[in-house]
C-alpha positions in Angstrom: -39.6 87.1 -42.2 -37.4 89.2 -39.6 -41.1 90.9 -38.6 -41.9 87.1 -37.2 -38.7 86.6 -36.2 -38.7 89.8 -33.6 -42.4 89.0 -33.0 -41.8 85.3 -32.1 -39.1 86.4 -29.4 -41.2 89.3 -27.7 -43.9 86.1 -27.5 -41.4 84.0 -26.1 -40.7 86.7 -23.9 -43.8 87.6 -22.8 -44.5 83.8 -21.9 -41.3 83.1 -19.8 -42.2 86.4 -17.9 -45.9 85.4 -17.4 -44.4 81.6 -16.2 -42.3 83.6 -13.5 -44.9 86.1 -12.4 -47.2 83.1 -12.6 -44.9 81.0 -10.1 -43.9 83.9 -7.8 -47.3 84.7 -7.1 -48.3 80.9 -6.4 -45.2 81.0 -4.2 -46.7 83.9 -2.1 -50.2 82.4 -2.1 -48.8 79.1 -0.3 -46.6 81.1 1.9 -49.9 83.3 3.0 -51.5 80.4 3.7 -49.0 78.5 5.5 -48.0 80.7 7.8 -49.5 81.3 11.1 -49.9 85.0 12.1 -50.9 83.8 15.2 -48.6 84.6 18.7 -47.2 80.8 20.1 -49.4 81.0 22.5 -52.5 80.4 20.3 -51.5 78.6 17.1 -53.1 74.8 17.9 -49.6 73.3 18.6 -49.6 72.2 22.2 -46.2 72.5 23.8 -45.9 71.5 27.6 -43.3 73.0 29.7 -42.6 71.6 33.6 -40.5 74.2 35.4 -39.3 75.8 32.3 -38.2 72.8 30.6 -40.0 71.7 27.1 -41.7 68.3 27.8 -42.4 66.2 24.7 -45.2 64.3 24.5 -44.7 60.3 25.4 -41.2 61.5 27.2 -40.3 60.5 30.4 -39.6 63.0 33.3 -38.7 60.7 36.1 -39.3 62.6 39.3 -41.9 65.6 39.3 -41.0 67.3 41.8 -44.9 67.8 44.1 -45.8 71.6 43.4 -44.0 71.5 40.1 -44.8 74.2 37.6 -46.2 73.4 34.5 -47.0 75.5 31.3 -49.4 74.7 28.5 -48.6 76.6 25.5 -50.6 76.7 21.8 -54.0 76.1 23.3 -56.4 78.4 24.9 -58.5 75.6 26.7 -57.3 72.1 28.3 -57.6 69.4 30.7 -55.7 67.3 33.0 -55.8 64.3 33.9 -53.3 62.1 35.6 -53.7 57.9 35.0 -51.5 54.8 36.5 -48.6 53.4 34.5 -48.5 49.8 35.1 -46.6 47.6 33.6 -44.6 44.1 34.4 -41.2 46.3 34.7 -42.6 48.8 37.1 -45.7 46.4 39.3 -45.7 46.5 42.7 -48.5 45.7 45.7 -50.3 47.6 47.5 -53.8 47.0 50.0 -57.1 49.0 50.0 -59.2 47.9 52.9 -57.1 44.4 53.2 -57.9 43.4 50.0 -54.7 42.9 47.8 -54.0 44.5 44.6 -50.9 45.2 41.9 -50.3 48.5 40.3 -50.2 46.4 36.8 -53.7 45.6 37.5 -54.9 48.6 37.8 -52.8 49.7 34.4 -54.6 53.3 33.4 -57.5 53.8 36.0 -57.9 57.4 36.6 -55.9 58.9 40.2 -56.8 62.3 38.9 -59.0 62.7 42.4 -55.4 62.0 44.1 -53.6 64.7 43.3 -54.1 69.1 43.7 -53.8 71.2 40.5 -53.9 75.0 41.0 -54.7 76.2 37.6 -54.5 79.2 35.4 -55.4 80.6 31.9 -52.8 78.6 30.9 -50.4 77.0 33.5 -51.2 74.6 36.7 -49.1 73.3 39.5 -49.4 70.3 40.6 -49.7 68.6 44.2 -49.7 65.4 46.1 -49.2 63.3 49.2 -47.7 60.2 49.5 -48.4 57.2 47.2 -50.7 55.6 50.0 -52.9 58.8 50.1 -53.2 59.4 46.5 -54.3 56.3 46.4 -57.0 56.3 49.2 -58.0 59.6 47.6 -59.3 57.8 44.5 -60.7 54.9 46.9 -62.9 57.6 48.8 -60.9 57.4 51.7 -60.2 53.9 52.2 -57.3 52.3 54.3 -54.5 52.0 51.9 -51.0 50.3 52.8 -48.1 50.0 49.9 -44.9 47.9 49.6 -41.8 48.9 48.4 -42.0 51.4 45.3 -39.9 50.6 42.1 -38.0 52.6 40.9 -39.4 54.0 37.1 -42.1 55.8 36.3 -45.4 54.9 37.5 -48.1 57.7 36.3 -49.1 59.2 33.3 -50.2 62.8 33.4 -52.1 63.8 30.3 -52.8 67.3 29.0 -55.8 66.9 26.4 -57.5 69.9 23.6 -60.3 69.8 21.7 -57.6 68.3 18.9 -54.6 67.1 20.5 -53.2 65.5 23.5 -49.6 65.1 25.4 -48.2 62.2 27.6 -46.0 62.8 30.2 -45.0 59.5 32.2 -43.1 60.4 35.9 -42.9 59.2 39.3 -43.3 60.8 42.6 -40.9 62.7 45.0 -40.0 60.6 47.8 -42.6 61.7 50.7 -42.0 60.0 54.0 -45.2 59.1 55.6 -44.8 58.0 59.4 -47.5 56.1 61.4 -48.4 58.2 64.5 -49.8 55.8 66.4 -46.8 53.5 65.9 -44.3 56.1 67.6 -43.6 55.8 70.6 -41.2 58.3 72.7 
């Protein structure tokens, strides 16, 4: 009896010794495939920066500042596009040949053509004129007059991948824009 006494513990043992090796092992199995040996730069996460500053997607940035800086990290390959923001809280008018329109109208419609990018492997800056000509820009040229701006964001800019996609809503710096045939000296 004290032979299967001895030999029921060394089986007990050997059981809580195979459990543990059993669950360390599945502990370094998920951990293996979990992690990401990949640098930041390329593990599918896309993180935008604008002039150092980490930019989350659907934020607001209020002004971006014309020729800001902007990084795109995570992703090897992206796009950008930049749409109106219109909305009841932000609408104002504006003309395009004489023919009247409101921002709210126009809510998402595409004013990439507006606006400069100078990209990179994986950064861009981005440039524009005033409000009027980013406007006539996407209006192949047309004559474009605008009230009174509100104050708010009134673009979206949008970074898109193959998988994923950030939002950045802003507004412009203020560009004065004078008439040259109004001025008179």
């Amino acid at each position: 009896m004290a032979g299967n006494k001895n030999q029921s513990k060394i089986t007990t043992a050997i059981y809580i010794i195979a459990v543990i090796l059993f669950l360390v092992a599945l502990v370094g199995i998920i951990v293996a495939f979990t992690r990401s040996d990949k640098p930041p730069a390329e593990d599918g996460t896309l993180l935008v920066n604008i002039d150092g500053q980490t930019v989350e997607n659907g934020s607001s940035v209020g002004v971006l500042a014309n020729g800001a800086y902007i990084t795109v990290e995570g992703v090897s390959e992206f796009d950008v596009a930049v749409y109106v923001y219109g909305t009841a809280e932000n609408d104002f008018t504006f003309t395009v040949d004489g023919e009247e329109y409101s921002w709210s109208g126009i809510n998402n419609r595409n004013m990439t053509k507006g606006f400069t990018f100078e990209q990179t492997e994986n950064s861009f800056t981005i440039l524009y004129e005033s409000i009027s000509r980013i406007i006539s820009a996407t209006q192949n040229g047309a004559e474009v007059s605008v009230g009174t701006l509100p104050e708010g964001d009134i673009f979206r800019l949008s970074v898109t991948t193959e998988n994923d996609h950030a939002d950045i809503y802003f507004c412009l710096e203020y560009i004065l824009e004078l008439d040259k045939a109004q001025i008179v000296f």
